[in-house]
N, CA and C atoms as a LAMMPS dump frame, in Angstrom:
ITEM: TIMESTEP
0
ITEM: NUMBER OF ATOMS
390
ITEM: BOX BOUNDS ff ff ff
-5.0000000000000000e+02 5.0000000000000000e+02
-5.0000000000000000e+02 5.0000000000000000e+02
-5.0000000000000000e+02 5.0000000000000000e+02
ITEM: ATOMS id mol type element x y z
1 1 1 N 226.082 78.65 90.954
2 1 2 C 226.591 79.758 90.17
3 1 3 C 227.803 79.294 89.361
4 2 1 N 227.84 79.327 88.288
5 2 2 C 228.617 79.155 86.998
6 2 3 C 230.035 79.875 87.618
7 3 1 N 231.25 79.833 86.999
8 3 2 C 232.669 80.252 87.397
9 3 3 C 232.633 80.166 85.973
10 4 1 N 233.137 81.899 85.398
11 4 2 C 233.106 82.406 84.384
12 4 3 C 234.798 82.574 83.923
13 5 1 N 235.267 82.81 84.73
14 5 2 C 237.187 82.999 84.343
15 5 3 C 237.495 82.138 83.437
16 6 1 N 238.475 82.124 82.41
17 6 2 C 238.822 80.892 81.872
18 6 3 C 240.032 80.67 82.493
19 7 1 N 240.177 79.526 82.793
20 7 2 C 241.114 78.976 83.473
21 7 3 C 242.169 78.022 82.246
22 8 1 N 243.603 78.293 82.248
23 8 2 C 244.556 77.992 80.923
24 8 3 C 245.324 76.566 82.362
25 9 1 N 245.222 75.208 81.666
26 9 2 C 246.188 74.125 82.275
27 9 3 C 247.42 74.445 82.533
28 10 1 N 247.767 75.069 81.398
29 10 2 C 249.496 75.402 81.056
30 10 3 C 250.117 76.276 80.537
31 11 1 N 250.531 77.07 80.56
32 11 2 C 251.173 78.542 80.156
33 11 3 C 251.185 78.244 78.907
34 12 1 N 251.709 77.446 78.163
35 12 2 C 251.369 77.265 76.728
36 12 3 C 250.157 77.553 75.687
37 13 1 N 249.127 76.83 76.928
38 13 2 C 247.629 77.349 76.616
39 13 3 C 247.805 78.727 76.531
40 14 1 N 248.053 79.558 77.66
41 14 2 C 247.73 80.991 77.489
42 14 3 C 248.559 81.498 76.423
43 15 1 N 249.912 81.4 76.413
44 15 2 C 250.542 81.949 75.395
45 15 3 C 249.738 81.889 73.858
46 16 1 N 249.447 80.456 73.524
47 16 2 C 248.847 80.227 72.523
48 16 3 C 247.449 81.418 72.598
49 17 1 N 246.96 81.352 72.906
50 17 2 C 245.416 82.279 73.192
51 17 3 C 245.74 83.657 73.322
52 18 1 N 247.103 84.007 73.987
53 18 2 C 247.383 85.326 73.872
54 18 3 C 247.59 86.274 72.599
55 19 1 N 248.444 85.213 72.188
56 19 2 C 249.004 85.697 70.535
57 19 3 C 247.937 85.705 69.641
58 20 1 N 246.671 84.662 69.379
59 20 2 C 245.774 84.986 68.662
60 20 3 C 244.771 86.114 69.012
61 21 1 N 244.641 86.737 70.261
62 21 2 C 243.905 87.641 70.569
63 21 3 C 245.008 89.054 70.054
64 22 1 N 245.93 88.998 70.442
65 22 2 C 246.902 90.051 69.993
66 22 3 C 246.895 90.343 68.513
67 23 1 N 246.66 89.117 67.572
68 23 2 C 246.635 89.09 66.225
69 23 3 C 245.032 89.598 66.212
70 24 1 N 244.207 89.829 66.702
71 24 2 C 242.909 90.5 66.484
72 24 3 C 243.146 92.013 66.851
73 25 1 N 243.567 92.445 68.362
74 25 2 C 243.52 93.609 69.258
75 25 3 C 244.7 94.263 69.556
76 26 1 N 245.413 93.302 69.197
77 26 2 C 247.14 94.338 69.45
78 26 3 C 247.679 94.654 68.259
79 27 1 N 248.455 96.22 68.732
80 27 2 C 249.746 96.269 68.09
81 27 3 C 250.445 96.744 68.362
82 28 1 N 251.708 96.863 67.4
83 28 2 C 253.009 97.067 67.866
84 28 3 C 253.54 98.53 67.128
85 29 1 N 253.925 99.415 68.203
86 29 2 C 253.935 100.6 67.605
87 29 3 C 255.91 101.199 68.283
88 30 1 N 256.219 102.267 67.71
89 30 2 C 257.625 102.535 67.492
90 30 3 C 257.458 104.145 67.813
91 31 1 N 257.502 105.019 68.82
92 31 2 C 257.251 106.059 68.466
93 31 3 C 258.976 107.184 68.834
94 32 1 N 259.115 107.907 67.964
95 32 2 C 260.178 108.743 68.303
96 32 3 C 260.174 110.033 69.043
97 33 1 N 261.143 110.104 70.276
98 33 2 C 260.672 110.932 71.466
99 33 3 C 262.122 112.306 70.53
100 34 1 N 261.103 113.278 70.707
101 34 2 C 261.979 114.665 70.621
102 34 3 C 262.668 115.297 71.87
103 35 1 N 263.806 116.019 71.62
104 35 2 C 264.385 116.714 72.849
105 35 3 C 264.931 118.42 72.245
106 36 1 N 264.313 119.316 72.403
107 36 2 C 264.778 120.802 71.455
108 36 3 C 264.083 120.541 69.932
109 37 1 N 263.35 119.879 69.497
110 37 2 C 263.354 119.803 68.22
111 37 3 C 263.599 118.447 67.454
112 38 1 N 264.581 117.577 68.03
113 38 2 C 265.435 116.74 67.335
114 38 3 C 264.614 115.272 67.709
115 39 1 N 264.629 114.259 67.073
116 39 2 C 264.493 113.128 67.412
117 39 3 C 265.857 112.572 68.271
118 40 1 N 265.332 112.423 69.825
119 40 2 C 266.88 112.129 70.468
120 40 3 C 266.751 110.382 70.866
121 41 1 N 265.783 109.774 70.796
122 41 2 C 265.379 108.415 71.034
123 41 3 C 263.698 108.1 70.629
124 42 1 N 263.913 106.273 71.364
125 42 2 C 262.945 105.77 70.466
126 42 3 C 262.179 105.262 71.438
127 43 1 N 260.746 105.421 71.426
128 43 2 C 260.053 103.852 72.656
129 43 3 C 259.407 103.061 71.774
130 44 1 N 259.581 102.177 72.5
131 44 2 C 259.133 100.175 71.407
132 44 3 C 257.949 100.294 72.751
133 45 1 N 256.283 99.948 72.093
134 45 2 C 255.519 99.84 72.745
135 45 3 C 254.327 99.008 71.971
136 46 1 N 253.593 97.98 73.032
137 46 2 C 252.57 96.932 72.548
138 46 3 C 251.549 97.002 72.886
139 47 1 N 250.34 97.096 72.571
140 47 2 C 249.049 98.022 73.071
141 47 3 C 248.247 97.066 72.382
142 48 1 N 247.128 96.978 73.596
143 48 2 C 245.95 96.12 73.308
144 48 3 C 244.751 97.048 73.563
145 49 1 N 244.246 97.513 72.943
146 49 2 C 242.876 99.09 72.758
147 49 3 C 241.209 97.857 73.176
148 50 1 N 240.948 97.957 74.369
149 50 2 C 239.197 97.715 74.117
150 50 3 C 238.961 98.676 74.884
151 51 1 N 237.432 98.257 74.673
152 51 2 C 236.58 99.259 75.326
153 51 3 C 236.188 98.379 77.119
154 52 1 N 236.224 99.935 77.871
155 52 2 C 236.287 99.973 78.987
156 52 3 C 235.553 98.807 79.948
157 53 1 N 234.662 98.393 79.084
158 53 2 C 233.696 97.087 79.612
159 53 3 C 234.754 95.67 79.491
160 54 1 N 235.875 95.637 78.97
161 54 2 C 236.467 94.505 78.679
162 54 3 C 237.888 94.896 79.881
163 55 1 N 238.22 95.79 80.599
164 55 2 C 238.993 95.928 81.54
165 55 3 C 239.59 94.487 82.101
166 56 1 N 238.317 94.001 82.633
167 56 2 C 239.062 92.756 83.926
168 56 3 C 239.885 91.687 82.376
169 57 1 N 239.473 91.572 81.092
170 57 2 C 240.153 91.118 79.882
171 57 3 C 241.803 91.161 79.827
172 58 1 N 241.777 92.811 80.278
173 58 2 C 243.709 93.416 80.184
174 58 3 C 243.729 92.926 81.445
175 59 1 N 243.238 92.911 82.477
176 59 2 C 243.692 92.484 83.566
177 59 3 C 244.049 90.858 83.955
178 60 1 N 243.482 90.216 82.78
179 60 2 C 243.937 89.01 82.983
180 60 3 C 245.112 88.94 82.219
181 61 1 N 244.96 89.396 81.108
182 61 2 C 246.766 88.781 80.176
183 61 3 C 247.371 89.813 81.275
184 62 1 N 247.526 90.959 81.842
185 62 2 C 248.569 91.468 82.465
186 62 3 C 248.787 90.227 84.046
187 63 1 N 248.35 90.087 84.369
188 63 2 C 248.301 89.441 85.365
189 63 3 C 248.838 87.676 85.092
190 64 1 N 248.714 87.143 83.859
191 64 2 C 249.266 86.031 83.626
192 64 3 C 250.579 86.294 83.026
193 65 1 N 250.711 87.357 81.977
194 65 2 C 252.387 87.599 81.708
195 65 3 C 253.477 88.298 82.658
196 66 1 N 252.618 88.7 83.766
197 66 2 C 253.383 89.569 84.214
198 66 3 C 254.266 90.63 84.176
199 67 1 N 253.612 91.224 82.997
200 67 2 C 254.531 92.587 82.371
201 67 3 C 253.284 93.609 82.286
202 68 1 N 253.784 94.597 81.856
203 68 2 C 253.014 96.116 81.284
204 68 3 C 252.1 96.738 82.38
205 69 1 N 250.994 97.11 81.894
206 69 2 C 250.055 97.982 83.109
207 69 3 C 248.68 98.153 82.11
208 70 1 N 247.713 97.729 82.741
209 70 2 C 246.566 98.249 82.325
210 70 3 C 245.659 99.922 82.972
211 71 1 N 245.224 100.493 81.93
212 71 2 C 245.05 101.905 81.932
213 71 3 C 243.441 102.057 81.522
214 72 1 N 242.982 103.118 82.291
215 72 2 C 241.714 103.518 81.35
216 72 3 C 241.734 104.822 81.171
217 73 1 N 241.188 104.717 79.623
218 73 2 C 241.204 106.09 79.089
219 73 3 C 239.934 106.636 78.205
220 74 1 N 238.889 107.301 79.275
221 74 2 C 237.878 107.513 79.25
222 74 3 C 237.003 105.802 78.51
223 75 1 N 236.07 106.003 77.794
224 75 2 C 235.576 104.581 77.41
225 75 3 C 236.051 103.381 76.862
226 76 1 N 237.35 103.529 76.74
227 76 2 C 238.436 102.661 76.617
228 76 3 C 239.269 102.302 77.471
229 77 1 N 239.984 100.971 77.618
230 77 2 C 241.031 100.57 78.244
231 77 3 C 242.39 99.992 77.36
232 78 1 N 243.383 99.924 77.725
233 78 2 C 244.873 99.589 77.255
234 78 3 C 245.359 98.926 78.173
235 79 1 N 245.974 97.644 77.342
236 79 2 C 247.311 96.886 77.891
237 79 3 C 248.324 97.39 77.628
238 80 1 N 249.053 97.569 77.934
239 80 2 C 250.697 98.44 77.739
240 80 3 C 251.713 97.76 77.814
241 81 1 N 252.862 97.694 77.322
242 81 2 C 253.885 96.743 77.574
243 81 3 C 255.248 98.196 77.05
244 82 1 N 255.93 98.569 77.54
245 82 2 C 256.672 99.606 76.927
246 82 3 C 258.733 99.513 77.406
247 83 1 N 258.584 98.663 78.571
248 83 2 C 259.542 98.791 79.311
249 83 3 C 260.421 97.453 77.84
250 84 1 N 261.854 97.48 78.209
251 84 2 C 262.578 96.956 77.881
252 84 3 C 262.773 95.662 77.824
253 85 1 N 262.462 94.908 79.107
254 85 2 C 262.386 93.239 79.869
255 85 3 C 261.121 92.861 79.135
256 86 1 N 259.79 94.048 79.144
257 86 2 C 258.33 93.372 79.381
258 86 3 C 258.214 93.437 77.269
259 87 1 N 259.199 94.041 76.918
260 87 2 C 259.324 93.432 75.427
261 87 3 C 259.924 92.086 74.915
262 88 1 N 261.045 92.252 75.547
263 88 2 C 261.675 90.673 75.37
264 88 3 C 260.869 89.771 75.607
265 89 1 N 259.948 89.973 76.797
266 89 2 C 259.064 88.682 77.162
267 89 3 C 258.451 88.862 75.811
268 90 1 N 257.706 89.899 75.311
269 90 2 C 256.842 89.19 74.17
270 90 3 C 257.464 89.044 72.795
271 91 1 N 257.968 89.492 72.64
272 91 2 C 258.86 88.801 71.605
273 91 3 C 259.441 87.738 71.713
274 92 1 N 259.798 86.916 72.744
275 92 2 C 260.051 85.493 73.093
276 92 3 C 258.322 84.415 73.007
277 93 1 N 257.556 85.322 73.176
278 93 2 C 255.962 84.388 72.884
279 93 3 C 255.718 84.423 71.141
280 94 1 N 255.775 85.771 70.78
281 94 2 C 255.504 85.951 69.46
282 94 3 C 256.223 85.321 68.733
283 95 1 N 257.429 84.814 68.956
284 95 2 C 258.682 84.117 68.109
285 95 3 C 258.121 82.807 68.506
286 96 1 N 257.417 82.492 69.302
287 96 2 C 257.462 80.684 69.785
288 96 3 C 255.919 80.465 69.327
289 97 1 N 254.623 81.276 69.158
290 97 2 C 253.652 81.411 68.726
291 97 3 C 253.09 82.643 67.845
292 98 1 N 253.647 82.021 66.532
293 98 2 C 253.679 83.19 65.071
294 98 3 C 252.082 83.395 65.228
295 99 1 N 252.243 85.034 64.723
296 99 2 C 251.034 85.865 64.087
297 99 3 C 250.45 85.207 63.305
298 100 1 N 249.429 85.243 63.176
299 100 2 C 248.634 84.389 61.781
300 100 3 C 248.439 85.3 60.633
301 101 1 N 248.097 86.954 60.644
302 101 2 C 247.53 87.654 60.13
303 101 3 C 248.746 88.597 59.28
304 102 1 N 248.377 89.418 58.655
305 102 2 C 249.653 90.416 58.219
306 102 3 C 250.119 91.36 59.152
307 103 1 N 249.701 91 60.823
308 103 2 C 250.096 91.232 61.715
309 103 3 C 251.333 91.271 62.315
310 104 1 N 251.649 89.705 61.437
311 104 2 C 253.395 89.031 61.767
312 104 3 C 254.053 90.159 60.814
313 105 1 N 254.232 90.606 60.05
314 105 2 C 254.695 91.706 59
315 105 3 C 255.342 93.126 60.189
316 106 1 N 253.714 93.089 60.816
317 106 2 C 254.137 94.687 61.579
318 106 3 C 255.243 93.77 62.427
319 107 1 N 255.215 92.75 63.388
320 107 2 C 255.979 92.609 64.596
321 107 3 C 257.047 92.151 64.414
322 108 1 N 257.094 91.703 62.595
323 108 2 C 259.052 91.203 62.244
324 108 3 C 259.54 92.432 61.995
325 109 1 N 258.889 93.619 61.457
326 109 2 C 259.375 94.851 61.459
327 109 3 C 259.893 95.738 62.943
328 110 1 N 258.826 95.181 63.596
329 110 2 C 259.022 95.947 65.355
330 110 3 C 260.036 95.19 65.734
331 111 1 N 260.182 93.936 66.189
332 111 2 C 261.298 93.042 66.658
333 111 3 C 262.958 93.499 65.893
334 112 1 N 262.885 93.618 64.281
335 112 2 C 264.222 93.991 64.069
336 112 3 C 264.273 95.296 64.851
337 113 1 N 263.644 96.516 64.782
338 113 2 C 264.254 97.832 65.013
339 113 3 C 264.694 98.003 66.279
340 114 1 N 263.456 97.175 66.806
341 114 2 C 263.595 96.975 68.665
342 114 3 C 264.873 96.339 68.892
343 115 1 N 265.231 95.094 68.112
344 115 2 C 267.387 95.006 68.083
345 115 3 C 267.993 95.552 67.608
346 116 1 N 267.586 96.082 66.66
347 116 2 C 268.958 96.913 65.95
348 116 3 C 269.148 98.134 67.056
349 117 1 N 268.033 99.12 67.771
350 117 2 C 268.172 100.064 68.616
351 117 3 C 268.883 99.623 69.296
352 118 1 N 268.579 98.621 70.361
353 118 2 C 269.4 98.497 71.393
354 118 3 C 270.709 97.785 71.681
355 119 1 N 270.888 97.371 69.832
356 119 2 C 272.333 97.047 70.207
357 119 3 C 273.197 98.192 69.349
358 120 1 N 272.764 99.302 69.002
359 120 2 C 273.67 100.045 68.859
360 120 3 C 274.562 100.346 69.722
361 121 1 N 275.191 101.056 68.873
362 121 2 C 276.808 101.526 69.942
363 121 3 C 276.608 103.113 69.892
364 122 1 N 276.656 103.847 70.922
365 122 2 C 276.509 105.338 70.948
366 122 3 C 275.334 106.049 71.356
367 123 1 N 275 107.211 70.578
368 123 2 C 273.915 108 70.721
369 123 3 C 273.227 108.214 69.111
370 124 1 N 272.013 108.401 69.146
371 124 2 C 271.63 108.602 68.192
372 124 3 C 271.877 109.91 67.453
373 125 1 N 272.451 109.909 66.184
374 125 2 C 272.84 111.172 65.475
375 125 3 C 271.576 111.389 64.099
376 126 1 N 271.285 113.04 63.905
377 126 2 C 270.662 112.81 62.751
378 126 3 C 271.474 112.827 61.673
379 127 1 N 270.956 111.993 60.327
380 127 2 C 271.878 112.165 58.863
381 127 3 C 271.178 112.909 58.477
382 128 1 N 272.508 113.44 57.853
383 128 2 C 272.565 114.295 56.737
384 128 3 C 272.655 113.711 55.51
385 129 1 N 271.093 114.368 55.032
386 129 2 C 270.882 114.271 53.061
387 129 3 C 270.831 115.535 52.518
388 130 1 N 271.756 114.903 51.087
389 130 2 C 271.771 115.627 49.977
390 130 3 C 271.266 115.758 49.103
């Protein structure tokens, strides 16, 4: 009987293989959480969408990066990455193994906001236009 897993020599391997699958199936999304009405904060989140037959798939990159959570949602499944640490990790892969696609576009856009947020100073206020 054949042994179907792919097996990566060196974390490099996977990283490399991760990022080009991410440049097919992931992205990087920014969504703003309301509190009364108001935009009061932000979540930085990385999502890999297949369908439910490709499960043990999220279960391997979750299981080799050691971040996020895989989910199923009805005939689909998701990789998730949302927490704070389990971003840095990928933004430390994505910076060391560039996007190929106009993919890199969305994640130099996600990576600045994702620093500029968290090194602000304060609370988030809304502006006022005139």
């Amino acid at each position: 009987m054949k042994n179907n897993k792919i097996k990566f020599v060196r974390s490099e391997d996977f990283s490399s293989w991760f990022v080009g699958f991410s440049d097919a199936e992931g992205s990087f999304n920014i969504v703003p959480k309301k509190q009364n009405g108001k935009i009061n904060r932000f979540s930085f989140m990385f999502v890999i969408r297949l369908h439910v037959d490709d499960f043990n798939v999220l279960g391997f990159i979750q299981n080799n990066l050691n971040i996020g959570r895989v989910v199923r949602d009805g005939d689909e499944c998701k990789f998730l990455v949302t927490d704070k640490d389990g971003i840095d990790k990928l933004i430390s892969i994505f910076d060391k193994y560039t996007l190929n696609s106009s993919k890199y576009l969305d994640y130099l856009d996600f990576k600045e906001a994702f620093r500029l947020y968290f090194a602000r100073e304060g609370v988030l206020r809304e502006v006022q236009t005139h």
